[in-house]
Backbone as a ProteinNet text record, in pm:
[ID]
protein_1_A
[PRIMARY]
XXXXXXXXXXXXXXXXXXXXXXXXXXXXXXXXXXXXXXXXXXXXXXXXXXXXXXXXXXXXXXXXXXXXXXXXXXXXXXXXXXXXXXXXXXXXXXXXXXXXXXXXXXXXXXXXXXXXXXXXXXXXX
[TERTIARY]
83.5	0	87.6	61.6	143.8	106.7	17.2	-40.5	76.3	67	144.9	303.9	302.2	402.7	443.4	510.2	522.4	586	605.8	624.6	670.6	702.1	664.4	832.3	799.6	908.3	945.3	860.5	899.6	1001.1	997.7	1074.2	1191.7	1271.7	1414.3	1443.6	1561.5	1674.3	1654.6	1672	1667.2	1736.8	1902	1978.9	1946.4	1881.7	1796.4	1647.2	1578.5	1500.1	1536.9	1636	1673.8	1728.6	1807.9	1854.1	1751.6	1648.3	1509.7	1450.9	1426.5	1356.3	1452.4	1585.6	1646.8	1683.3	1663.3	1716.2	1550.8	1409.7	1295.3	1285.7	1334.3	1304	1371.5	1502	1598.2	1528.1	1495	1447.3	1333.2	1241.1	1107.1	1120.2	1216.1	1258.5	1343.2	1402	1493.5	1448.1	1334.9	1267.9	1080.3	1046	910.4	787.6	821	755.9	825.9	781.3	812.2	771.2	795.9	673.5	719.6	631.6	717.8	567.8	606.5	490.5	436.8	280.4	170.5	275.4	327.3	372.6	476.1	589.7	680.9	612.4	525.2	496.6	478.3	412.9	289.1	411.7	534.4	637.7	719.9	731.4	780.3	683.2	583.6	518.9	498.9	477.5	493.6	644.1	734.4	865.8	909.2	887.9	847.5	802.6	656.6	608.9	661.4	728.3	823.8	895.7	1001.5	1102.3	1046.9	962.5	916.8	855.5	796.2	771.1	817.7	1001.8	1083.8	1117.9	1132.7	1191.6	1076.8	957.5	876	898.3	943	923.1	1067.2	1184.3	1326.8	1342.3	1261.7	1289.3	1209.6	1154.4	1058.9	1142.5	1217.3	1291.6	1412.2	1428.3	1532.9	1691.8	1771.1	1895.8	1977.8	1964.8	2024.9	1938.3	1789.6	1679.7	1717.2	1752.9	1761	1874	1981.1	2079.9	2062.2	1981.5	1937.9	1848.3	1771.2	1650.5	1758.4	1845.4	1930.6	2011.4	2029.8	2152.8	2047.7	1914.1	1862.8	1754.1	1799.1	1741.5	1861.1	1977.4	2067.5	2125.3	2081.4	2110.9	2003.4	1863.9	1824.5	1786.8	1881.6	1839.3	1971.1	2086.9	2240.6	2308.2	2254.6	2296.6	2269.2	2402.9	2323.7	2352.8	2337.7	2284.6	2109.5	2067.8	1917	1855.6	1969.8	1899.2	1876.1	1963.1	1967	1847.6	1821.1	1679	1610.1	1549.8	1452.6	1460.8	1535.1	1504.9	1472.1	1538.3	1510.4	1462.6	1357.2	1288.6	1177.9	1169.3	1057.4	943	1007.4	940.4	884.5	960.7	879	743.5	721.6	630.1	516	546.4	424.5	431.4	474.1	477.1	332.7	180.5	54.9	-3.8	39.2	-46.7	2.5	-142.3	-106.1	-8.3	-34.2	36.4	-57.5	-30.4	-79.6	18	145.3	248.8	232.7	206.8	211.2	92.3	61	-8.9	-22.3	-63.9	-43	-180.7	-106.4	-194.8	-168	-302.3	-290.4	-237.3	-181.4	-169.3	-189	-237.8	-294	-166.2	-220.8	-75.7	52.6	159.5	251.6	300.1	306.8	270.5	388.4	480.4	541.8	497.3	458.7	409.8	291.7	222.3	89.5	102.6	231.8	213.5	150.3	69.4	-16.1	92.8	136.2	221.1	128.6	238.5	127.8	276.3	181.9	333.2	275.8	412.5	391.6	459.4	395.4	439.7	406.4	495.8	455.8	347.8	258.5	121.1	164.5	138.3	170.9	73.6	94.1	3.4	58.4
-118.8	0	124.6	253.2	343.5	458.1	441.9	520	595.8	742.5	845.7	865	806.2	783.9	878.7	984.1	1123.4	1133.2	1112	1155	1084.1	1061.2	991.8	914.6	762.8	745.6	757.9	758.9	781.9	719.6	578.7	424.3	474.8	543.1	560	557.7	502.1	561	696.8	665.7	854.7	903.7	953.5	1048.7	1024.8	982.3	978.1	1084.5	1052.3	1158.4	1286.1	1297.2	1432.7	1524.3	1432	1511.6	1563.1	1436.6	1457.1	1609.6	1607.3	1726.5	1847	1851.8	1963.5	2042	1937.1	1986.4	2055.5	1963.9	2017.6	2132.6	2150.2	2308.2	2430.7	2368.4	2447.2	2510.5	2376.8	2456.1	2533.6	2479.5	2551	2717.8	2739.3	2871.9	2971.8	2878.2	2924.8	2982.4	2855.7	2880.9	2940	2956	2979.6	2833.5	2778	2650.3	2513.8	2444.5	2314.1	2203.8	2119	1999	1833	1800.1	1687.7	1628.8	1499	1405.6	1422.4	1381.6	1456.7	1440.7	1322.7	1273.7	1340	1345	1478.4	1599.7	1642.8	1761.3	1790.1	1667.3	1695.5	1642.5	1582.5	1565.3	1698.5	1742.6	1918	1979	1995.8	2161.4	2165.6	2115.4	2169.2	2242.6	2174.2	2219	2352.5	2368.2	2492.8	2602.6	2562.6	2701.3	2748.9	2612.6	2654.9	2736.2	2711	2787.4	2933.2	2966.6	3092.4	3176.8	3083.5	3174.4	3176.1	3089.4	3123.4	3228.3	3256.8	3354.5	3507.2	3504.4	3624.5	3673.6	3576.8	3599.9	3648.5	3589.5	3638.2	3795	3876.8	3987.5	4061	4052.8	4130.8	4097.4	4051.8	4015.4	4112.4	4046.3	4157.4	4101.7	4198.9	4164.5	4026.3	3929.8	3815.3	3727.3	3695.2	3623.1	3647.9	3775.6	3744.2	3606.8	3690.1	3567.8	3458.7	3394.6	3285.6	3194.5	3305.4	3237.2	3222.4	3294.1	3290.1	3109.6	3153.9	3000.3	2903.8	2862.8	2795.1	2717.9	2887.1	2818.6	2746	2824.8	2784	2601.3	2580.7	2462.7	2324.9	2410.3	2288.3	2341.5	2428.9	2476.9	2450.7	2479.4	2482.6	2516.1	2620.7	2759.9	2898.8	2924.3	3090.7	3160.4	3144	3240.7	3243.7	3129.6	3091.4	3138.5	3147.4	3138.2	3317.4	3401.5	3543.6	3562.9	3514.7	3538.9	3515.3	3419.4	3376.1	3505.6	3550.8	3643.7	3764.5	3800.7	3906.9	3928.9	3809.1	3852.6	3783.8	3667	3578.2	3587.3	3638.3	3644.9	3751.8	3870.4	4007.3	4024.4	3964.8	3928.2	3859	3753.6	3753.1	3793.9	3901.7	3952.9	3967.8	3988.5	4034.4	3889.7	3777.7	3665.9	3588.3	3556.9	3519.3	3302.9	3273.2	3108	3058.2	2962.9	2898.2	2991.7	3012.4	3034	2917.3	2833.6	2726.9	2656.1	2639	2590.2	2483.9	2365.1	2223.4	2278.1	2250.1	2248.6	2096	2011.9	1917.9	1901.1	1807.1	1784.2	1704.8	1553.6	1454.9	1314.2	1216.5	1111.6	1143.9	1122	1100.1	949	1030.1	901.5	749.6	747.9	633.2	571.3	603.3	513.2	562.8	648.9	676.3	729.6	837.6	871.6	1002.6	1008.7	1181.6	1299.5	1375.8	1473.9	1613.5	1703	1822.8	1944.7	2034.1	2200	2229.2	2257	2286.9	2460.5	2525.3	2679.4	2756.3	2881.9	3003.2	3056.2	3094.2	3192.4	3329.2	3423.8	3540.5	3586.9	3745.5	3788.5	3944.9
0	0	0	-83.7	-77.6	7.6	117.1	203.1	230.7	264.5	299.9	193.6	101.8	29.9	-18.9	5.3	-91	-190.8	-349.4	-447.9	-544.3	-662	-748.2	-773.8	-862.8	-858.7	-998.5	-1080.1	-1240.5	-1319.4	-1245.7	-1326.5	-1294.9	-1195.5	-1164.8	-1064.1	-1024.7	-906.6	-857.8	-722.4	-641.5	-726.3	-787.1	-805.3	-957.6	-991.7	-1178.3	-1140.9	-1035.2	-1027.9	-939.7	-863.2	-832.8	-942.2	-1051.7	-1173.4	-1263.8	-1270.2	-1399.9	-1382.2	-1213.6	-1181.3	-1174.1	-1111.7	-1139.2	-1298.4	-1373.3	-1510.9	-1575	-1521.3	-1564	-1543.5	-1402.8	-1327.9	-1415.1	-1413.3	-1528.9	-1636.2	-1685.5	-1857.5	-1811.8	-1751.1	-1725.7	-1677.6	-1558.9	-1563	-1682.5	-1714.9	-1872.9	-1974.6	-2035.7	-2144.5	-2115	-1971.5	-1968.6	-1956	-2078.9	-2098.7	-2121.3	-2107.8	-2140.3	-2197.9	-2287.9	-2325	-2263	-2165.3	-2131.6	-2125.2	-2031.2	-2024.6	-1858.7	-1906.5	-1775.3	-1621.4	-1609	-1517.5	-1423.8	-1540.1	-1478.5	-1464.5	-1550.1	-1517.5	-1399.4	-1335.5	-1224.5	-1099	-1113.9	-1040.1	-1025.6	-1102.3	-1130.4	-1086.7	-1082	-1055.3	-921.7	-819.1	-741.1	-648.7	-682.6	-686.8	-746.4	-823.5	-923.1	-870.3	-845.5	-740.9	-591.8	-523.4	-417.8	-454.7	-520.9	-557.5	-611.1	-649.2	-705.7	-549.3	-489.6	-376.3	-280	-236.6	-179.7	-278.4	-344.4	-418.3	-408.3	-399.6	-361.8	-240.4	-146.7	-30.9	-3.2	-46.7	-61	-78.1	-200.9	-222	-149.8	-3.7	22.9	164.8	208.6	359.3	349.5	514.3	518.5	426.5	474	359.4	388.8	541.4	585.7	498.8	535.6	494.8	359.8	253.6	153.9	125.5	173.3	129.3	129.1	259.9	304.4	183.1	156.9	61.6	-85.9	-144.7	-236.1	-263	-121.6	-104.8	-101.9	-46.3	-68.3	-207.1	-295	-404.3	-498.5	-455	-493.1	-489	-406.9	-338.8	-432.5	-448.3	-551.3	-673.6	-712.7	-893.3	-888.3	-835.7	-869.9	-1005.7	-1036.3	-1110.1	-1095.3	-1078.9	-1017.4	-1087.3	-1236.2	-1296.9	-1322	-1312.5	-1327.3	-1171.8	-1057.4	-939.6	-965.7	-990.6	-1056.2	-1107.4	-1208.6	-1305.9	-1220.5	-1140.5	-1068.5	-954.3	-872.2	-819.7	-824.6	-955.8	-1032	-1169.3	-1208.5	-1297.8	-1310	-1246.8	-1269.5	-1108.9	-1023.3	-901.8	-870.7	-899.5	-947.5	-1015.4	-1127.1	-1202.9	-1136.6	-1020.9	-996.6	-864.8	-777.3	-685.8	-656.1	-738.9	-630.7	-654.6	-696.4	-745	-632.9	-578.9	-445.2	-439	-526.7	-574.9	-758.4	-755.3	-953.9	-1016.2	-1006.3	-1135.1	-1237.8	-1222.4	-1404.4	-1397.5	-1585.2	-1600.9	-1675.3	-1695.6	-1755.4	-1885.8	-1974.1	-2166.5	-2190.7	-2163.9	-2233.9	-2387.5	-2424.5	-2605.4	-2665.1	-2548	-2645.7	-2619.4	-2694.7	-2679.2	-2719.3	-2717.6	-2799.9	-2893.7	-2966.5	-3079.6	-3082.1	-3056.6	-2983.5	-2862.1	-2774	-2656.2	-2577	-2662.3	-2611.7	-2493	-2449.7	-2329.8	-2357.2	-2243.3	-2227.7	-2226.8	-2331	-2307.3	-2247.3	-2218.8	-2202.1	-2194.4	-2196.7	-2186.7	-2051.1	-1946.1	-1835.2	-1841	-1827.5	-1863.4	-1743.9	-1738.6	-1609.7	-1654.5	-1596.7	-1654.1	-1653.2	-1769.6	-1793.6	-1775.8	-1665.6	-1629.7	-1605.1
[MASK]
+++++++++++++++++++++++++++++++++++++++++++++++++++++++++++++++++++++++++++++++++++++++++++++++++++++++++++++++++++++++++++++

């Protein structure tokens, strides 16, 4: 039984899914959107919106708490030039929206293995 089981295993090894999701997060902040399959998406997004609202909450603290919140996004995006953007350009943006930064666009199967793909994207607002 997987009662209380928290989070997905997505046919891999822990350090196959700590990478899957750090590199999703990557592009997803990078490029805005993404097209992957329902599964990751839905393994990614909530991770996603953490990081965006440690990051709202980062630029509105004092100047220690900033750092704090910096190093900690730092710690699971591990690029700081992306951790940069994220503090200063993607968190700004949704500074009055109180959480739902992304949104899942279904697209249908993918035509090799019938998996449900979908675009997991930031909502522009």
């Amino acid at each position: 039984m997987r009662h209380k089981v928290a989070g997905v295993k997505l046919g891999r090894s822990k350090d196959q899914r700590k990478s899957l999701r750090r590199n999703l997060i990557k592009e997803l902040f990078d490029h805005g959107r993404i097209q992957t399959t329902r599964a990751k998406a839905d393994a990614v997004r909530g991770q996603a919106e953490r990081l965006i609202t440690l990051a709202k909450r980062g630029i509105r603290a004092s100047e220690i708490q900033q750092v704090h919140a910096r190093r900690l996004a730092a710690a699971r995006i591990g690029d700081a030039a992306l951790v940069k953007k994220l503090f200063d350009d993607i968190a700004p943006r949704f500074e009055s929206r109180p959480g739902g930064y992304t949104r899942l666009v279904k697209l249908g199967p993918r035509l090799g293995d019938a998996a449900e793909m979908v675009i997991l994207e930031l909502v522009e607002e």
